[in-house]
Biopython code that builds the backbone (N, CA, C, O; Angstrom):
import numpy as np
from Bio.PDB.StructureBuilder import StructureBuilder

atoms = [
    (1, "UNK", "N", (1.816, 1.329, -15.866)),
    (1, "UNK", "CA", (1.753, 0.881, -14.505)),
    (1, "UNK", "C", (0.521, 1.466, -13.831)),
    (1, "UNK", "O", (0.099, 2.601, -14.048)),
    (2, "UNK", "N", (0.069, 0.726, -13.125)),
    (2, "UNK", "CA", (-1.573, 1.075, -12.351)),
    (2, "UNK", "C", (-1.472, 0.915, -10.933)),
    (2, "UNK", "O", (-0.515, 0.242, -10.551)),
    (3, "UNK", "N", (-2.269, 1.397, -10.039)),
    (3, "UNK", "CA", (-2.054, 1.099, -8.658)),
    (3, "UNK", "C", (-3.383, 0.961, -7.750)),
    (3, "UNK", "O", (-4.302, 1.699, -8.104)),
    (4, "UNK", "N", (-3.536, 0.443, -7.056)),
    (4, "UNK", "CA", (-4.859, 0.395, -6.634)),
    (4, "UNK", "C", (-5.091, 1.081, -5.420)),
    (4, "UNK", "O", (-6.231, 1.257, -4.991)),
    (5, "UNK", "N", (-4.053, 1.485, -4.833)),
    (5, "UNK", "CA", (-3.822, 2.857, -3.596)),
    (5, "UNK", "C", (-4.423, 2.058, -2.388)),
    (5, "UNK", "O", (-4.304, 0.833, -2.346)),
    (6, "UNK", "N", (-5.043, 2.733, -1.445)),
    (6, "UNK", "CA", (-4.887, 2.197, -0.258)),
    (6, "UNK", "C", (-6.714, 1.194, -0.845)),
    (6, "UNK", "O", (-7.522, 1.800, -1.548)),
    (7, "UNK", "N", (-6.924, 0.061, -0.484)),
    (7, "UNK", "CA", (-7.599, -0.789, -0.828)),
    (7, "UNK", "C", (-8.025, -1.954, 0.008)),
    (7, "UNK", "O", (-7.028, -2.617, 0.291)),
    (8, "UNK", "N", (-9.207, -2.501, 0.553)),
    (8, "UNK", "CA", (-9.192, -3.390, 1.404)),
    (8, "UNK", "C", (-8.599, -4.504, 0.553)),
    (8, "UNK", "O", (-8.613, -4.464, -0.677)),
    (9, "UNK", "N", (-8.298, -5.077, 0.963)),
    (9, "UNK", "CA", (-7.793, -6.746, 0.441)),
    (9, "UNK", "C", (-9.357, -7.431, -0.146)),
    (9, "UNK", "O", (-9.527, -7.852, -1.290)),
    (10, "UNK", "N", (-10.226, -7.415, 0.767)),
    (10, "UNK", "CA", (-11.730, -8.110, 0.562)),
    (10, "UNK", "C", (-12.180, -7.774, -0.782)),
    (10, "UNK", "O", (-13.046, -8.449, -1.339)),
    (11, "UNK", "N", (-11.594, -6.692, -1.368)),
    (11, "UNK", "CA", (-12.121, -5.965, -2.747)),
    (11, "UNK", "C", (-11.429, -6.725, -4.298)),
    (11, "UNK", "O", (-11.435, -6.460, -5.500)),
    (12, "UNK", "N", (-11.032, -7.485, -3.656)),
    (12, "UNK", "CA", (-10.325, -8.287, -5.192)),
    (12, "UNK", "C", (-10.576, -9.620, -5.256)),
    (12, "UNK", "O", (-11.083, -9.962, -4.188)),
    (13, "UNK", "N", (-10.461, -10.529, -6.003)),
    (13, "UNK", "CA", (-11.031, -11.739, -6.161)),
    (13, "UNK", "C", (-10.036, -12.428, -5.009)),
    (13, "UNK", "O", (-8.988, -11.927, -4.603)),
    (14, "UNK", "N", (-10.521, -13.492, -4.652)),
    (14, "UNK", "CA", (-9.218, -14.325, -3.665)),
    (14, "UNK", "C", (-8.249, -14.836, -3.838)),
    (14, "UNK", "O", (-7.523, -14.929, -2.848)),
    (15, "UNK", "N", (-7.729, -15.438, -5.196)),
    (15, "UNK", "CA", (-6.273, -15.843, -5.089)),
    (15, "UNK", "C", (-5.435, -14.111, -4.914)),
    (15, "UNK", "O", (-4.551, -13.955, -4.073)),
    (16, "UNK", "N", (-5.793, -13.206, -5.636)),
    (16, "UNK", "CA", (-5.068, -12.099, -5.149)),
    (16, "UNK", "C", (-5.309, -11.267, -3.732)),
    (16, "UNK", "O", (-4.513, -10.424, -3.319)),
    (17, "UNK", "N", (-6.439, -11.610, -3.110)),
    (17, "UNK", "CA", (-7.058, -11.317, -1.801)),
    (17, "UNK", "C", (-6.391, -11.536, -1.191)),
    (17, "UNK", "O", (-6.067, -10.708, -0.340)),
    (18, "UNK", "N", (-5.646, -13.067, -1.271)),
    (18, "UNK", "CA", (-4.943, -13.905, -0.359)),
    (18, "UNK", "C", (-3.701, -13.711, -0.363)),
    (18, "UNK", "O", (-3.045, -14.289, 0.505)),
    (19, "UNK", "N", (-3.016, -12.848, -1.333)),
    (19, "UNK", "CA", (-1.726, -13.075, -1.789)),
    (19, "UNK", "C", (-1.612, -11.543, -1.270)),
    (19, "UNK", "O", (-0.853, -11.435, -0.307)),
    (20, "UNK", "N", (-2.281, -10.196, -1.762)),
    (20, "UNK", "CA", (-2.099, -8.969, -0.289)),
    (20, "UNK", "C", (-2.123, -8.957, 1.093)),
    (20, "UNK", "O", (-1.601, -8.089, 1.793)),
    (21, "UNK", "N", (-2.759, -9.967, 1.499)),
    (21, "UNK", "CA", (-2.887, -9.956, 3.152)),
    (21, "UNK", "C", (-1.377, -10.540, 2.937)),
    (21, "UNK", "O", (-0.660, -10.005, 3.783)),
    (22, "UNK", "N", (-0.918, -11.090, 2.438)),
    (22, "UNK", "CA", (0.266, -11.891, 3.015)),
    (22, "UNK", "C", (1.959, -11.294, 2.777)),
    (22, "UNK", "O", (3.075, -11.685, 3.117)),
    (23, "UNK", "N", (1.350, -10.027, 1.925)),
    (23, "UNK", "CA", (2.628, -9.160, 1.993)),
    (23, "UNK", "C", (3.384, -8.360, 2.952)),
    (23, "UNK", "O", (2.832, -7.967, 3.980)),
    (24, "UNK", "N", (4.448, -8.122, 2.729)),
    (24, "UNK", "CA", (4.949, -7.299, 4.311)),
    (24, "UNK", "C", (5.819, -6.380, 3.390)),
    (24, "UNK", "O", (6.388, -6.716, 2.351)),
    (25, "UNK", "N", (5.800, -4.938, 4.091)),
    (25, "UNK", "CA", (6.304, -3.995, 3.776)),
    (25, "UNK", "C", (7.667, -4.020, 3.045)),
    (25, "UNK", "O", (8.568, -4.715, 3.516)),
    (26, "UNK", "N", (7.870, -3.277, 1.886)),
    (26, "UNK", "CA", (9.065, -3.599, 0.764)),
    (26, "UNK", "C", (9.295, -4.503, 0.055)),
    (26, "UNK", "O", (10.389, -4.703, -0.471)),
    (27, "UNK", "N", (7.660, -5.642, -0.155)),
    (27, "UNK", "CA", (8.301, -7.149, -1.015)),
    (27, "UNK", "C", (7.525, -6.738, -1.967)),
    (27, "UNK", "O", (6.768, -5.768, -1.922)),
    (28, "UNK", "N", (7.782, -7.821, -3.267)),
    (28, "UNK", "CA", (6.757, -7.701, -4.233)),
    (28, "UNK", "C", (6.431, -9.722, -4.216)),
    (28, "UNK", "O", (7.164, -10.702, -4.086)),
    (29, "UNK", "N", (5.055, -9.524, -4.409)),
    (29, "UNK", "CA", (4.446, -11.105, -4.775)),
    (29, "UNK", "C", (4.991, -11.739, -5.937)),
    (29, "UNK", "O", (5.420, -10.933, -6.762)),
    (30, "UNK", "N", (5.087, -12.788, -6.203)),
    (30, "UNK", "CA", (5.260, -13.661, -7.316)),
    (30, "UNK", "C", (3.961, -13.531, -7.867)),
    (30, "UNK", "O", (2.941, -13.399, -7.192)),
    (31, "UNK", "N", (4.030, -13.585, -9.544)),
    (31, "UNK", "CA", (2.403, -13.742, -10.063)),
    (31, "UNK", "C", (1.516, -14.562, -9.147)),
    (31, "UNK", "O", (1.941, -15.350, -8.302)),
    (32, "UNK", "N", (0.500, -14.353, -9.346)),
    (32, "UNK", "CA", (-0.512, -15.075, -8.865)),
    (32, "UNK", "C", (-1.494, -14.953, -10.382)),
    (32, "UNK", "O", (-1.744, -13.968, -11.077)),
    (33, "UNK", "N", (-1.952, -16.590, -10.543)),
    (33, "UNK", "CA", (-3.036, -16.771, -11.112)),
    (33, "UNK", "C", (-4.267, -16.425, -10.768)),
    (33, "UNK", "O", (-4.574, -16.692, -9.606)),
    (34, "UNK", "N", (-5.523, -15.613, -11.815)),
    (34, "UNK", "CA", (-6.605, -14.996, -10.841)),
    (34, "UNK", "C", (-7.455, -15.674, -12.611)),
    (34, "UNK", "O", (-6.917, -16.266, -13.546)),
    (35, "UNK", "N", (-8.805, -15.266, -12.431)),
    (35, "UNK", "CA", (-9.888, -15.868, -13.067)),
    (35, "UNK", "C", (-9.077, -14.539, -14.536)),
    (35, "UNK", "O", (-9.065, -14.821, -15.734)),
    (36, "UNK", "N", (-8.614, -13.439, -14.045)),
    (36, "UNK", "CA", (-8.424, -11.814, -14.808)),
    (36, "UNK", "C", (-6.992, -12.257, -15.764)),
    (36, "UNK", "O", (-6.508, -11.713, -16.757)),
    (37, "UNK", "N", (-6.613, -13.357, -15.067)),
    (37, "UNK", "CA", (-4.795, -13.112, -15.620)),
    (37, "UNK", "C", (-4.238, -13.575, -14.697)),
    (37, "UNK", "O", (-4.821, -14.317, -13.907)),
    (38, "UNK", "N", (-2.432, -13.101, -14.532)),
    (38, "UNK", "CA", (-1.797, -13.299, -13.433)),
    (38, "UNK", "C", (-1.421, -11.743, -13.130)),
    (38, "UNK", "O", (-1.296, -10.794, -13.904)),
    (39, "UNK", "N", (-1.313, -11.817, -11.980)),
    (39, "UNK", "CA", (-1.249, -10.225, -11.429)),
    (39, "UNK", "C", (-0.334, -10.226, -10.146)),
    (39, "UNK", "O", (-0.551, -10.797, -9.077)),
    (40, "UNK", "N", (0.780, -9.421, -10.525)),
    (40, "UNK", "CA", (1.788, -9.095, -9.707)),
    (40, "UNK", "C", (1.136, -8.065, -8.432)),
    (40, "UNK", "O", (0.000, -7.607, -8.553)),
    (41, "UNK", "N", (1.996, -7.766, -7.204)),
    (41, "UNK", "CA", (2.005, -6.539, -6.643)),
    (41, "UNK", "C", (2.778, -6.313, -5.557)),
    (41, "UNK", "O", (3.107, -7.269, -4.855)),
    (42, "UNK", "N", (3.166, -5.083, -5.267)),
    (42, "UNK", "CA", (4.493, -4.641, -4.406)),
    (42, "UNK", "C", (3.479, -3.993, -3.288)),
    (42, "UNK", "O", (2.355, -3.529, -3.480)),
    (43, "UNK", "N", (4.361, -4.122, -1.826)),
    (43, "UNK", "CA", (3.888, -3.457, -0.816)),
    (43, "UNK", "C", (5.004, -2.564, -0.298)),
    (43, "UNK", "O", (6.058, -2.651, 0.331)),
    (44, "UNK", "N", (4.061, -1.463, -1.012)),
    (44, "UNK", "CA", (5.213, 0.246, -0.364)),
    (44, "UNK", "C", (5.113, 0.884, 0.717)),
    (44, "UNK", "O", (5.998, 1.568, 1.231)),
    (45, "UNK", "N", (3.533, 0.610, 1.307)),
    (45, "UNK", "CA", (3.456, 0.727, 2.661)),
    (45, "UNK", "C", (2.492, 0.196, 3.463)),
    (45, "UNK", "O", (1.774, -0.485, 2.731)),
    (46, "UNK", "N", (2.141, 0.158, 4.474)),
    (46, "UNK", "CA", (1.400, -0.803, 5.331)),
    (46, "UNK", "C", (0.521, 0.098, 5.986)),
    (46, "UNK", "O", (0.904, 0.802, 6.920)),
    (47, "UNK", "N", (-1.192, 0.118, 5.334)),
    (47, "UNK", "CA", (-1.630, 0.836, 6.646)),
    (47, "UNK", "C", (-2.794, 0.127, 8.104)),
    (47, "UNK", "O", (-3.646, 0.638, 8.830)),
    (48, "UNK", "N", (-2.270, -1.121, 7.968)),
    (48, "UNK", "CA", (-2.746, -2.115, 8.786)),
    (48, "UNK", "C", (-2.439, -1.494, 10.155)),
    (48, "UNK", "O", (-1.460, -0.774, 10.352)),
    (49, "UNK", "N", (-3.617, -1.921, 11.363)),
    (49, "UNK", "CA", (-3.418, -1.714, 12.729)),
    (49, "UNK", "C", (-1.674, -2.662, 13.020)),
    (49, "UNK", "O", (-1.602, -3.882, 12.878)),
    (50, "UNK", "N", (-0.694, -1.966, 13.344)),
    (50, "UNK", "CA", (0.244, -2.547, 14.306)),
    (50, "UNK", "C", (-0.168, -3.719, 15.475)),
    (50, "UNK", "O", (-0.736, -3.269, 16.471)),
    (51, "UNK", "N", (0.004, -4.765, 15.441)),
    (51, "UNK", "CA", (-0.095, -5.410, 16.609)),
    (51, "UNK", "C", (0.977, -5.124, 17.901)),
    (51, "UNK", "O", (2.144, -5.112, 17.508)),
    (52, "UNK", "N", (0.829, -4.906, 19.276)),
    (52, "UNK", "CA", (2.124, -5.128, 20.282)),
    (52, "UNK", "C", (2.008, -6.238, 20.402)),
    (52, "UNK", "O", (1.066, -7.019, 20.537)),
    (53, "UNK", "N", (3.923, -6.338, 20.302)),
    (53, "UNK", "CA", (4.160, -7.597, 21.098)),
    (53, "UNK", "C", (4.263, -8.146, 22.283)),
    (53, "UNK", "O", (5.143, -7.463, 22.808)),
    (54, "UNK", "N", (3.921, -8.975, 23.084)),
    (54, "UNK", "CA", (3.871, -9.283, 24.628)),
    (54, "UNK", "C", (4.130, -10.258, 24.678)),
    (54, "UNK", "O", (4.189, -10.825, 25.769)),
]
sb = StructureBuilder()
sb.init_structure("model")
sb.init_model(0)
sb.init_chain("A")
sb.init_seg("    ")
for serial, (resi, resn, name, xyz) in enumerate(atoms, 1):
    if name == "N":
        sb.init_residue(resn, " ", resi, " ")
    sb.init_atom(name, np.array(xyz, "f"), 0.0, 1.0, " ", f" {name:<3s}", serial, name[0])
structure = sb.get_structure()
């Protein structure tokens, strides 16, 4: 098992680029096809700015 630790999203090719921005804390992605393979990944924590709600 490998991890890529805290990581911009911009740093990986885009079908998986696209598929981290779109995780939310405690899920894991369905494979995603990439040029590399298919590549899973879980979000354990979030260190994105919080938006407030209004």
């Amino acid at each position: 098992m490998a991890g890529s630790g805290w990581a911009s999203a911009g740093n990986f090719v885009k079908p998986f680029s696209d598929a981290l921005t779109s995780l939310a804390k405690g899920t894991t992605e369905t494979p995603v096809k990439s040029e590399f393979g298919y590549i899973t990944s879980s979000c354990l924590e979030d260190s994105r700015p919080q938006r407030a709600g209004f």
